[in-house]
C-alpha positions as CSV (number, residue, x, y, z in Angstrom):
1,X,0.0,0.0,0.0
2,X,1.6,3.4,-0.9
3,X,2.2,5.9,2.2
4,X,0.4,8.8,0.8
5,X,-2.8,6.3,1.1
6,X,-2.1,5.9,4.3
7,X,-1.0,9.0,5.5
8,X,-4.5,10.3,4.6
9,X,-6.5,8.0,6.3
10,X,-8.2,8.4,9.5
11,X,-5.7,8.3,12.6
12,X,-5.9,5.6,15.3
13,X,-4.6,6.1,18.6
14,X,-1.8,3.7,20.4
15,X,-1.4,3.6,24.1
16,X,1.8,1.9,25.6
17,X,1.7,0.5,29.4
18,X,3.5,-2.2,31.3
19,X,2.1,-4.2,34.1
20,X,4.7,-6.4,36.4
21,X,2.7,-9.7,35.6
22,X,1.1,-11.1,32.6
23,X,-2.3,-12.1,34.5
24,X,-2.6,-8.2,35.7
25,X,-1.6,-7.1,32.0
26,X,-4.3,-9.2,30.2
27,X,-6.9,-8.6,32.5
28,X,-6.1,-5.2,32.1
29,X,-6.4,-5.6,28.2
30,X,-9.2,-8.0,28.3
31,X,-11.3,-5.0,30.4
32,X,-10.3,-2.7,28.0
33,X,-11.6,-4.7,24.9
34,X,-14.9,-5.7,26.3
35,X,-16.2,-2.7,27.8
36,X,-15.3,-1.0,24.2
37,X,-12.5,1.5,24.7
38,X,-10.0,-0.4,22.5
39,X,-10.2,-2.7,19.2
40,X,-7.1,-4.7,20.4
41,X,-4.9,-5.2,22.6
42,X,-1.9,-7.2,22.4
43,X,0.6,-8.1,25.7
44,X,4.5,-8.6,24.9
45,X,6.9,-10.3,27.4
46,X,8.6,-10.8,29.3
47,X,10.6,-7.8,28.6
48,X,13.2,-6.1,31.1
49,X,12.7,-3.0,31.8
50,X,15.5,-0.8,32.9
51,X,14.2,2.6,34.7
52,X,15.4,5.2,37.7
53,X,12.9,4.8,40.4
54,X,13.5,6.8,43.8
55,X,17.1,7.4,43.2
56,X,18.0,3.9,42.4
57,X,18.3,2.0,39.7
58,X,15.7,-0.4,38.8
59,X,15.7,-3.7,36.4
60,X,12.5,-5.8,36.6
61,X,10.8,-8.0,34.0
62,X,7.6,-6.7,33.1
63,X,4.8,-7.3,30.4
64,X,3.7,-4.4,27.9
65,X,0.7,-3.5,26.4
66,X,0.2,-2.1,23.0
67,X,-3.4,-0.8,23.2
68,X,-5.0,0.2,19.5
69,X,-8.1,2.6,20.0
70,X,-10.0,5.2,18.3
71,X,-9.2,8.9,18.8
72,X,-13.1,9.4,20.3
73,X,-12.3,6.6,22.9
74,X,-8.4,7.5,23.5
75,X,-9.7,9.7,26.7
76,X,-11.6,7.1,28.2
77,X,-9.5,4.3,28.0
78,X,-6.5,6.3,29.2
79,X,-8.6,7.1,32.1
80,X,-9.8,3.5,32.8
81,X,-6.1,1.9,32.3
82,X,-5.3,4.6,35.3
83,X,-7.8,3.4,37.4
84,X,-7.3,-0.3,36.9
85,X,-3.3,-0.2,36.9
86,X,-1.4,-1.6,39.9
87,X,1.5,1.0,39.6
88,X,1.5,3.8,41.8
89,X,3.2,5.8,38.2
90,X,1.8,3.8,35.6
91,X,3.5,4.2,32.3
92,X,1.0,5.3,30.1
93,X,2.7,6.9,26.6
94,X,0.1,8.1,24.0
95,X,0.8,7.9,20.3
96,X,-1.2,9.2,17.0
97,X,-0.5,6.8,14.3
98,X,-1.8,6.4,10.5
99,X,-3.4,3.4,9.3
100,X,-4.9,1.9,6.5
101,X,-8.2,3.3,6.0
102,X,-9.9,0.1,6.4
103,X,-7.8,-0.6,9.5
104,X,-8.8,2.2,10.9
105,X,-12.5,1.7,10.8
106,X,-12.3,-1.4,12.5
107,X,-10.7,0.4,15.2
108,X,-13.2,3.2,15.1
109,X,-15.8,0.1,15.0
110,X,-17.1,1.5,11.5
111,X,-18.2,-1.4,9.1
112,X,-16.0,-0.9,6.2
């Protein structure tokens, strides 16, 4: 598919989070996904994470979510993911990101 295409199609938001077990990050995911504020959510890991945390140095293996949601439900499920996280500073990075149109109106939860 050529870039331009996809450059011009309707945005889709990606939320990145990590959770310290895999049980915590999939129910996390699955809540997400069934009460409608993302399309998908996928859990990678173990991973090691390597992060300053109250002056010390930190390495702990952790489990990462890649959350795919629609810009009209991006608010909601950031607000829900801090609610439901166990982390008293959950990470919780934001992205815009082009996709292919029909892509993207799964996502949004449009029929294409």
């Amino acid at each position: 598919m050529p870039a331009e295409r996809i450059a011009q199609s309707p945005q889709v938001v990606l939320i990145l989070s990590t959770f310290g077990t895999a049980e915590a990050a999939e129910a996390c995911g699955r809540q997400l996904v069934t009460d409608g504020l993302a399309a998908c959510v996928q859990v990678d890991g173990p991973i090691r994470s390597i992060y300053r945390w109250r002056d010390e140095v930190q390495i702990d293996e952790e489990f990462r979510l890649l959350i795919k949601t629609s810009p009209a439900a991006a608010a909601n499920c950031q607000t829900t993911l801090e609610q439901v996280h166990p982390y008293d500073l959950p990470e919780i990075v934001v992205l815009d990101a082009a996709a292919s149109p029909a892509y993207a109106a799964w996502v949004a939860g449009t029929p294409t």
